[in-house]
N, C-alpha and C positions, 0 to 999 in steps of 0.2 A: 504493500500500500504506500502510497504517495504522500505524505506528512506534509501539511502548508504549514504548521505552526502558528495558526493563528485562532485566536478564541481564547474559551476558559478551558483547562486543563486541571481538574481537582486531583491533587495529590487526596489520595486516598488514605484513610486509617486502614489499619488490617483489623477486621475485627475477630475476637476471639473468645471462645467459651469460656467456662469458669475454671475449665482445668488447663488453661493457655494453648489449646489447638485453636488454627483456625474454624472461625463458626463459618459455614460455606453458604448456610441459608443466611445470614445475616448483611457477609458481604456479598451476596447474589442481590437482596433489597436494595441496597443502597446504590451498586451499581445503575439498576435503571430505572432508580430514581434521579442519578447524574445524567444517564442516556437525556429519560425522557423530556429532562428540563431543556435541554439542548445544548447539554455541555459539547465541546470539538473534540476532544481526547482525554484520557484516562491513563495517571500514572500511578503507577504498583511501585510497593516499599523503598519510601520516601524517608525522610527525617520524622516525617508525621503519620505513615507507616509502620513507624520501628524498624527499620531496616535494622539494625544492630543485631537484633532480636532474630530475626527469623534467617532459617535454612537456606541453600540455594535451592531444594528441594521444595519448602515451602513456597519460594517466589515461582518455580514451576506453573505452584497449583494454582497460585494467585492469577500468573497468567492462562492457563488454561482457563479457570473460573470465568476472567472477563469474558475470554472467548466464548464460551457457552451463553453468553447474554444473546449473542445472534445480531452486534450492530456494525455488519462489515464497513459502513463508514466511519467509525470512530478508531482511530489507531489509541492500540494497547502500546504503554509507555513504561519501560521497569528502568528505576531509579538502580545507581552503580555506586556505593560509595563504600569502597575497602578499603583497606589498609597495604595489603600487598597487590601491585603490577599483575602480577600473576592469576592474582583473582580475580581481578575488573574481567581481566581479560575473558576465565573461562565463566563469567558469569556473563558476561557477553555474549559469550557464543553460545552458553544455554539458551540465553534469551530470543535469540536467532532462532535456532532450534525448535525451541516451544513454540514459536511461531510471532512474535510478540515482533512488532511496526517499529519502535524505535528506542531509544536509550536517553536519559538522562546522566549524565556523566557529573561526579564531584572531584575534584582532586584527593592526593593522598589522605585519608584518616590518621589521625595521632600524630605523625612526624610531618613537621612544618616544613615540605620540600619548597626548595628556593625555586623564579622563573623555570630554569630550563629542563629540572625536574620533572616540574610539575606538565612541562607540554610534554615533556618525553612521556611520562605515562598516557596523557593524554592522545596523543602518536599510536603509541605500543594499541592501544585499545582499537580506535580508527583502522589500524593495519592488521585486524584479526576480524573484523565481522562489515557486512554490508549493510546494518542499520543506519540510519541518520540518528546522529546525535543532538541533545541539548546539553550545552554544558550549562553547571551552577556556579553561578559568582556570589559566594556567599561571605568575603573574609569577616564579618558584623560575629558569624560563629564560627567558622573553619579557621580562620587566620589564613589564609592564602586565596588573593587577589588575582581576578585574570585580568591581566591588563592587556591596554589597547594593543601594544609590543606582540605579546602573547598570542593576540588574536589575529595581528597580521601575520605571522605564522604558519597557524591553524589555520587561515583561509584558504591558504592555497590547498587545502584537502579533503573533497567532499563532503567526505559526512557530515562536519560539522555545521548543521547548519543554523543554532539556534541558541542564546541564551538564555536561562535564568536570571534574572538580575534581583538578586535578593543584597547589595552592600548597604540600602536603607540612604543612596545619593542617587534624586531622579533627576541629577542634572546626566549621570551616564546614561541615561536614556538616548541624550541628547549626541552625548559625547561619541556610543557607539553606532547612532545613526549617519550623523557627519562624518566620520570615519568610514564606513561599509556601507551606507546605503541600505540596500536589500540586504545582503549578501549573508547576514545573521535576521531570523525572527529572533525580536528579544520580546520578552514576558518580564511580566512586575512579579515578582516574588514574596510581597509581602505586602499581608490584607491591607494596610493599616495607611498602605498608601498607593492603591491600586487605582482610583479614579486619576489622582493625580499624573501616575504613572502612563495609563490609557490617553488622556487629553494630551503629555507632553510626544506620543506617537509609538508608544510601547503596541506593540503586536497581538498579545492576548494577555494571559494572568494563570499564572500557577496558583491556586485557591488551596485556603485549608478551611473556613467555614462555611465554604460548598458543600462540606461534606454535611452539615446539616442545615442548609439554607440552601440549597443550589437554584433554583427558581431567582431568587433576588440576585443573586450574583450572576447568573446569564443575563439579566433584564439589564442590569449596570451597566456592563458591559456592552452590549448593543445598545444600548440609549448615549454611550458615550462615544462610539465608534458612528453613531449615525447623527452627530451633531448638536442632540439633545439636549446637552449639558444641566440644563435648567431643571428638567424631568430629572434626572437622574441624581442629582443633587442629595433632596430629599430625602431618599429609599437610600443614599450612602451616609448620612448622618443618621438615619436609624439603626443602619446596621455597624457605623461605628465603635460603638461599648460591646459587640460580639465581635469584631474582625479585631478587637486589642487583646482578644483569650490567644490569639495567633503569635504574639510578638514576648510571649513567658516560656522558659525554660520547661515549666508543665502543660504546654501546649494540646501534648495529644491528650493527656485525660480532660483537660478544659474542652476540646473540641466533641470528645468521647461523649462527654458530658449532654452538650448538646444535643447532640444525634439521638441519644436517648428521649431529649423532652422532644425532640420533632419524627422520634419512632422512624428513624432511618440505622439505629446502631444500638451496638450495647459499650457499656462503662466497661470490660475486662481490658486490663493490662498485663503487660509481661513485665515480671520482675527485671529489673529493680524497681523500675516506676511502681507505684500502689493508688489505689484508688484514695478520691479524696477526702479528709477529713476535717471535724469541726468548725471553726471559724473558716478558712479558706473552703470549705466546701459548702456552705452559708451564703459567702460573698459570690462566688461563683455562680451556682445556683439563681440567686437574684439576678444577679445579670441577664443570664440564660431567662430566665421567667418573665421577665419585663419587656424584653425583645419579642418572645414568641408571641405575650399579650398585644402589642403594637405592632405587628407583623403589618407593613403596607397593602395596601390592597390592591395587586398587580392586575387586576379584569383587565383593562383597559391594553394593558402588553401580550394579551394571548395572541397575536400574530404579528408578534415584534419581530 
């Protein structure tokens, strides 16, 4: 399949039983509950995923799973972020294999490889499988920066053909469009500043409370992409105090959380993360509750 890279792209949770396997009815709901809202693509074991957490075995099933949804225009997307060369690599070529449209690529885990490290593994992956990739710029958590250098590079070789831009500076928005033109789709990678990201000419949105909102976050995004601004305004300051559960170290049980009160998920995590308690699980909760109760009333977008 042919990947344009443009749209919403919800990084998905993995969801999972109470004895930490994947639940497959749980994340089969939620899946097309993303399809049907109209999300562009779907990416498996992300940072909000638990990628750390799960098998390459599990990420198999995960992709197999999406594939049994049955929505051959949406490409299946599996997130890469290891620690060893070695691994991206044969986690790549499973990904191929399993049949899975594209990659999401992070630089080294753990060890803070310098520039030309960091493309060399980048390289080493590209020159193992015929996906198209996205890479993630995320140094805000990773600590390692893809810069412009970096990216003139990388351009000169297929696959890559798309960003993440998660450093939390949407002047790079700007920065990698004056630079490449086309030549990279870049994505906003973080809720919290996704409208602004979209109006400065970002390409789609790598989403984490899509995962229990997905309707409002497709409606944003085409309202923003077709000029809107005004419309779309509103329905992004309501969902502002649920797109900032995105930007906390506990992210995925905040989002988990969610998906529960809008019955697209369940709260199970994998150790070490633990579900939430007392006051912080209070605070949370309210959030969540306040939102669903003001949830906007999108009639008017059902053939946006």
């Amino acid at each position: 399949m042919n990947v344009d890279w443009k749209g919403v792209y919800p990084a998905v949770t993995s969801k999972f039983t109470a004895d930490y396997k994947l639940d497959k009815d749980a994340n089969l709901k939620n899946l097309k509950a993303q399809i049907a809202a109209g999300v562009q693509g779907i990416i498996l074991g992300g940072s909000l995923g638990e990628a750390s957490t799960l098998t390459f075995d599990e990420r198999k099933q995960l992709i197999e799973l999406a594939q049994s949804v049955n929505a051959p225009d949406i490409p299946i997307i599996l997130n890469i972020a290891e620690r060893r060369t070695g691994d991206a690599v044969a986690l790549a070529q499973l990904a191929e294999e399993t049949g899975a449209d594209g990659l999401m690529l992070l630089p080294p885990m753990q060890y803070k490889a310098d520039d030309r490290e960091t493309v060399q593994m980048f390289k080493s992956v590209a020159a193992n499988t015929s996906l198209p990739i996205m890479l993630y710029n995320n140094p805000h958590d990773y600590k390692i920066a893809v810069t412009l250098p970096m990216l003139e590079e990388l351009a000169k070789i297929d696959n890559f053909q798309a960003i993440k831009e998660s450093s939390r500076d949407i002047t790079n928005i700007t920065r990698f469009k004056t630079a490449f033109g086309d030549r990279f789709m870049v994505h906003c990678g973080v809720d919290t500043l996704a409208l602004e990201c979209l109006a400065a000419g970002a390409d789609g949105w790598v989403a984490g409370l899509v995962n229990a909102f997905p309707r409002e976050t497709v409606v944003i995004y085409k309202l923003v992409k077709a000029g809107r601004l005004q419309e779309a305004i509103p329905i992004y300051r309501w969902f502002m105090p649920l797109l900032e559960l995105d930007i906390h170290p506990k992210l995925v049980q905040y989002i988990k959380l969610a998906e529960v009160a809008t019955e697209l998920g369940t709260e199970h995590v994998r150790p070490p993360r633990l579900p939430l308690i007392g006051e912080e699980r209070t605070r949370v909760l309210q959030i969540i509750q306040t939102g669903v109760e003001n949830r906007p009333d999108l009639t008017a977008y059902e053939n946006l």
